[in-house]
N, C-alpha and C positions, 0 to 999 in steps of 0.2 A: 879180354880179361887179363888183369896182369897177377902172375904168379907168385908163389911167395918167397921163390928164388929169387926173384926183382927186384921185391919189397928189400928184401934183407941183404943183399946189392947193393942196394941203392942208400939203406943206413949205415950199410959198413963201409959208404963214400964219405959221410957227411966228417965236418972240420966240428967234433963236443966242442971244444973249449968256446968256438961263438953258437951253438947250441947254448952253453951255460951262461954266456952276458944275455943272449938270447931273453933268456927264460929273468935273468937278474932283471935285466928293465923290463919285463911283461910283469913281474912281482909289484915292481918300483910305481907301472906305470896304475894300476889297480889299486896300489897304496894312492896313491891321486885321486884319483877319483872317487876315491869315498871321501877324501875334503872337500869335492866338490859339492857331491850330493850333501855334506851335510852343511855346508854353508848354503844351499838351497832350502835344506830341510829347519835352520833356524827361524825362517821367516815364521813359523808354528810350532815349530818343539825344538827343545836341544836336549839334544843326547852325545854320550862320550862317542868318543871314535870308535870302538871295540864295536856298541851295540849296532852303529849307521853300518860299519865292517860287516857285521854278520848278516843285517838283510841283504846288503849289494851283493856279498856272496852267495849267501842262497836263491837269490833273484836268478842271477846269472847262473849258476847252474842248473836252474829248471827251464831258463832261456836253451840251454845246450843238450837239455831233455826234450821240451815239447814244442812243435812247432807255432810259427808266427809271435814270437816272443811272447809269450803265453808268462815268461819269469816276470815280466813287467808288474801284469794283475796280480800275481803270487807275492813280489813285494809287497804293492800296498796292503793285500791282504794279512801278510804277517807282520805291518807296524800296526795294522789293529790288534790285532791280535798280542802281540808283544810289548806294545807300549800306548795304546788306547789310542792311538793316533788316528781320525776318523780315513777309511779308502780314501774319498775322493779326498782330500786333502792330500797325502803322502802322493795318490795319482797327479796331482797339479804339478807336485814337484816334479816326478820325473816327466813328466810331458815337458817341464822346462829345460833336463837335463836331455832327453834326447832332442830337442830344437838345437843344442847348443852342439850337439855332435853331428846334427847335421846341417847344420849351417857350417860348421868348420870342415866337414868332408865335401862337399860345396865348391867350398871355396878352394880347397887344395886341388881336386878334379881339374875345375876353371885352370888354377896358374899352374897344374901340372898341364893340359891342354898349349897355353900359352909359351911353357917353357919348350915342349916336343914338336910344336907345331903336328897337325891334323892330317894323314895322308890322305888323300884325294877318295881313295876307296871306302877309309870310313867316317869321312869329314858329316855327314849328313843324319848318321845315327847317335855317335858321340853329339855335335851339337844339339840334336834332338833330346838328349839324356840332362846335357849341360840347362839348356831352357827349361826343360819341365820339373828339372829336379831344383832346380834355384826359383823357379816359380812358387813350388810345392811348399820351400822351408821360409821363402819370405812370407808367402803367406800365413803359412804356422806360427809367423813370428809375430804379423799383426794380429792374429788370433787370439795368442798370450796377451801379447801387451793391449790392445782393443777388448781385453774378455768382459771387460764390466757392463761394455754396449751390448752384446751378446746374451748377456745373461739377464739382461732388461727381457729382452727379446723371448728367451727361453723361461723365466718367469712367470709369461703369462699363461701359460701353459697350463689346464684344468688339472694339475699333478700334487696333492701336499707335500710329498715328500723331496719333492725335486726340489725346492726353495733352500731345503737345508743343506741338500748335495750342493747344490750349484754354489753358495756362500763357503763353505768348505774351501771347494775343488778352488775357485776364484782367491783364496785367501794366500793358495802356494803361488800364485801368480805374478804378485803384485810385487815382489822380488825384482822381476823385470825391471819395475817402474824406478828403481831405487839404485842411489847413488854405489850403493853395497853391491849393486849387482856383476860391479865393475872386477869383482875378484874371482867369484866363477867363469868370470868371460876369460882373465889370464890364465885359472888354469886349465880353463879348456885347450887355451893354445900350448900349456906343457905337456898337458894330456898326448897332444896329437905328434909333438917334436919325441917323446918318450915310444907313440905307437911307428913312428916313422923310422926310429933307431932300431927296436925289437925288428921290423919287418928284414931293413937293412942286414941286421946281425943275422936273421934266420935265412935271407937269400945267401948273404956270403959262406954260411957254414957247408951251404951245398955245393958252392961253387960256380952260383947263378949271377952273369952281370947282365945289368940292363943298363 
């Protein structure tokens, strides 16, 4: 157990002033990503920055309430709710928005691997983690972008009500397919240069080098 002498120890170490760039680009980095969501979210609806701001926020703070990212379904839930936006539809998008953050963590994994080279002792778990997690996202990628085959498939299905989900959910999708899609893809990679700075700045203010 660590004590609260320790805790309060160990904040009265830390360097505030990269605490506070810290916390500036974790601001900065959030302001991003609601451009992104909402240049996914145009593909169906446009909405001003402010309102796409208030679900990402409240998404993610029920993310950091309940577990298994539970804030996901409470999104799409509240762009029904708030802007008639049908679930599965708003769910498409972010299914497209977490493919694109994990494809980018991924890839950074991989060429952070690349750059440290692999000790011997945990060469066989990390590559383990490296194959099934790049397996995992490429698949999810052909998923998105393939969903129209998919959905052939899952249509025939004795279901009325699935026909209008599925056309819905399929409709955030298609984004993929489109030359437009080329702008969520850059700022995903700002997204991840902004979460890499924050990290930076919050190791430094402790006093941690890696």
């Amino acid at each position: 157990l660590i004590s609260f002498d320790e805790i309060g120890h160990s904040l009265s170490q830390l360097d505030y002033s990269w605490v506070a760039v810290a916390a500036v680009l974790y601001c900065l980095n959030l302001s991003v990503r609601v451009i992104r969501w909402r240049l996914l979210l145009r593909q169906t609806i446009k909405l001003s920055y402010s309102k796409v701001a208030a679900a990402l926020v409240i998404g993610y703070m029920v993310n950091s309430l309940l577990p298994a990212r539970l804030g996901e379904l409470y999104r799409a839930d509240y762009m029904k709710r708030r802007h008639a936006m049908t679930r599965s539809a708003a769910l498409g998008s972010i299914v497209v928005e977490r493919m694109l953050d994990g494809i980018a963590i991924v890839i950074i994994f991989n060429f952070g691997l690349v750059l440290s080279g692999i000790p011997s002792e945990e060469s066989t778990i990390l590559l383990t983690i490296s194959i099934l997690a790049s397996a995992i996202f490429f698949g999810l990628y052909l998923f998105v972008r393939y969903f129209s085959y998919f959905k052939k498939l899952l249509g025939k299905l004795p279901v009325k009500w699935l026909e209008s989900k599925l056309d819905n959910f399929s409709s955030s999708l298609t984004v993929v397919r489109q030359r437009s899609f080329i702008a969520p893809v850059l700022v995903t990679v700002l997204i991840y240069v902004l979460e890499s700075a924050t990290l930076a700045c919050a190791l430094k203010s402790t006093g941690i080098e890696l």
